[in-house]
C-alpha positions as CSV (number, residue, x, y, z in Angstrom):
1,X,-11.9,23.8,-17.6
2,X,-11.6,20.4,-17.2
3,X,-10.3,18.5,-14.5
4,X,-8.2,15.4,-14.2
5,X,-7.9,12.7,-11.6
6,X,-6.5,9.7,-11.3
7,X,-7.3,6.5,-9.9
8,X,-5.5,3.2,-9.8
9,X,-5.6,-0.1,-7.5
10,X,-2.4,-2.3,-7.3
11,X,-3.3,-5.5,-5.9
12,X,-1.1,-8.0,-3.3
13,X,-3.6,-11.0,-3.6
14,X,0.0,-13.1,-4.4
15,X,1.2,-11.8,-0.7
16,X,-1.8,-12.7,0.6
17,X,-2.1,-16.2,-1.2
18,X,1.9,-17.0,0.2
19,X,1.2,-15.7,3.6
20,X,-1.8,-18.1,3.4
21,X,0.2,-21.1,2.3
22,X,2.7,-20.7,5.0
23,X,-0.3,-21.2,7.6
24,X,-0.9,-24.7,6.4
25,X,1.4,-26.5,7.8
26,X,1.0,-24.5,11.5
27,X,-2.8,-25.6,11.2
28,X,-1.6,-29.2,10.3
29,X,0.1,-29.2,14.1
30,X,-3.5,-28.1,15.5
31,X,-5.2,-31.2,13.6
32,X,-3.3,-34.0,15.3
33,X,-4.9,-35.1,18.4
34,X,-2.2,-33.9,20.6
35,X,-2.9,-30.5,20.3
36,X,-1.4,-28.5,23.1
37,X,-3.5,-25.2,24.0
38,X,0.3,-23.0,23.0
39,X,-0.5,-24.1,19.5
40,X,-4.1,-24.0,19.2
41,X,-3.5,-20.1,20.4
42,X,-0.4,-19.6,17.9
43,X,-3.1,-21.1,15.1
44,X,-6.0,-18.9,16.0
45,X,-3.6,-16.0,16.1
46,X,-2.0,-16.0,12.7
47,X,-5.4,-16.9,11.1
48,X,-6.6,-13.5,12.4
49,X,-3.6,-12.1,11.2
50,X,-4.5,-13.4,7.7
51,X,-7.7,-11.7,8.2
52,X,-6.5,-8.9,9.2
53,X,-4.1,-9.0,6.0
54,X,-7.1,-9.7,3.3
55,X,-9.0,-6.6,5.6
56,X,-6.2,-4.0,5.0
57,X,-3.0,-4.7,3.1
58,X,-4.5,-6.8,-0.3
59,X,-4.1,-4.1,-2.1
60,X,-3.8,0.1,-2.3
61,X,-6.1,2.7,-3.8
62,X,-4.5,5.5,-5.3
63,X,-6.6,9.1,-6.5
64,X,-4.5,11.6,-8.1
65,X,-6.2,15.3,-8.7
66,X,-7.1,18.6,-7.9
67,X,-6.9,17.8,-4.1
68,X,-3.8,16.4,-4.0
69,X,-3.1,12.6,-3.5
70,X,-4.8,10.4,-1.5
71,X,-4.5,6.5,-0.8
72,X,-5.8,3.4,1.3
73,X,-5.6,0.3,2.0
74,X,-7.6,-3.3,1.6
75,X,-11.0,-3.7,2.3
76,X,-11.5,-2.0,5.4
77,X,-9.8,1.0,3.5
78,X,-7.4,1.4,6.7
79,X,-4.6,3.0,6.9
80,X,-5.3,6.1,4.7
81,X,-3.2,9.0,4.1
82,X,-3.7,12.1,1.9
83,X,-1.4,14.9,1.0
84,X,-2.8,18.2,-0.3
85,X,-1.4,19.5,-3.4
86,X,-0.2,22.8,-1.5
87,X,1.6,20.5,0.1
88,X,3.5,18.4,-2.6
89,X,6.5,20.3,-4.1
90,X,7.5,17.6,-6.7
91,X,5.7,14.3,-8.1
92,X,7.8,12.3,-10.3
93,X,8.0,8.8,-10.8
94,X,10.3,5.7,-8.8
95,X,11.5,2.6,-10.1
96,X,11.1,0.2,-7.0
97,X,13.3,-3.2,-7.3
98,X,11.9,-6.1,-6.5
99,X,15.0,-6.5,-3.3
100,X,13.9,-2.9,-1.9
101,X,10.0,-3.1,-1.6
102,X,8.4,-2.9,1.7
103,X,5.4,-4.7,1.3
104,X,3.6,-2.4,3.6
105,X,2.8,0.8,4.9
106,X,6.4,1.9,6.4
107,X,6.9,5.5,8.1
108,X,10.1,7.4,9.5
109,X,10.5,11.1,10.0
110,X,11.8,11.6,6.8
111,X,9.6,9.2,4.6
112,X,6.6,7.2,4.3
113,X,6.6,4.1,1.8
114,X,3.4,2.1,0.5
115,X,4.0,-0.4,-1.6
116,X,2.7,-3.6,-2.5
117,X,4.4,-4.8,-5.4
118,X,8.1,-3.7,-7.3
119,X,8.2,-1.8,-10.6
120,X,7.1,1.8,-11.0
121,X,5.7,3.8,-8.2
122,X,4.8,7.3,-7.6
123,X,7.1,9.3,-5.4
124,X,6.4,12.5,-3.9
125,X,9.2,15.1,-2.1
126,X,6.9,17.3,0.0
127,X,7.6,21.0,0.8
128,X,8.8,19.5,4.5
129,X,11.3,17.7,2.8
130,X,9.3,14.4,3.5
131,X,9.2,12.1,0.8
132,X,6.4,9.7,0.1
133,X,6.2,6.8,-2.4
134,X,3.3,4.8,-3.6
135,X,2.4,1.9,-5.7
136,X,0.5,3.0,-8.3
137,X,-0.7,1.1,-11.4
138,X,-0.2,3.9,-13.4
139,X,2.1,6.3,-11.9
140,X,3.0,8.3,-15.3
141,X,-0.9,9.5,-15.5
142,X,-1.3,10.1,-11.1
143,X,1.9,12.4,-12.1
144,X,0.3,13.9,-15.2
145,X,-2.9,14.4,-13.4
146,X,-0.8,16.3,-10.4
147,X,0.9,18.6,-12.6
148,X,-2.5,19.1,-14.7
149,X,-4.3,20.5,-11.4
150,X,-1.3,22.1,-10.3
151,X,-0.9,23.9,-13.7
152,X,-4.5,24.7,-13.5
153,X,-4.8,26.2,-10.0
């Protein structure tokens, strides 16, 4: 038998790059020579915050298969989730617009959304009535690949 997975990375380097841009003129402030220590602190913050951005929100891996789904995050690979297929009741596929998505890792009770771009996504409805939805660059084969092992187990 032969099994089928899925894999996909969306990418949020044009988040990143913004977020970047919107630092320059806060760093302009810390080049004058009147720099006060409140800014110089608000400066070094939101540069590690743009680190911290390029480390785990740039972009979100997506696997698709036999053990169910799985994604991370960025380079660090942090935060992570994975959802055994026992556990996923229905995979089908979302059509995010660009006025509804989240940018980010977002979690309630009753959902959990990770996106990093608009456009099609893969959504899940768990057997706990949880949904979860997640950009995928491909999301019509991570469902195809989820109802291939789920036919096949």
């Amino acid at each position: 038998m032969t099994a089928t997975v899925y894999t996909g990375r969306a990418t949020n380097w044009l988040g990143v790059v913004v977020s970047g841009l919107l630092l320059v003129p806060l760093l302009g402030l810390t080049a004058t020579s009147s720099v006060d220590t409140t800014v110089a602190l608000v400066a070094l913050l939101a540069l590690i915050g743009l680190l911290a951005e390029v480390a785990t929100a740039s972009d979100v891996r997506v696997t698709c298969g036999r053990q169910g789904v799985s994604f991370y995050w960025g380079l660090a690979g942090w935060p992570r989730a994975s959802y055994r297929l026992d556990d996923i009741a229905e995979a089908t596929i979302a059509t995010i617009p660009w006025w509804a998505v989240s940018y980010g890792l977002w979690w309630t009770p009753w959902r959990t959304v990770c996106t990093v771009r608009s456009g099609p996504a893969l959504r899940l409805r768990l057997h706990s009535g949880r949904t979860v939805t997640v950009t995928a660059p491909d999301p019509h084969a991570a469902v195809a690949a989820l109802r291939g092992a789920s036919a096949g187990s």
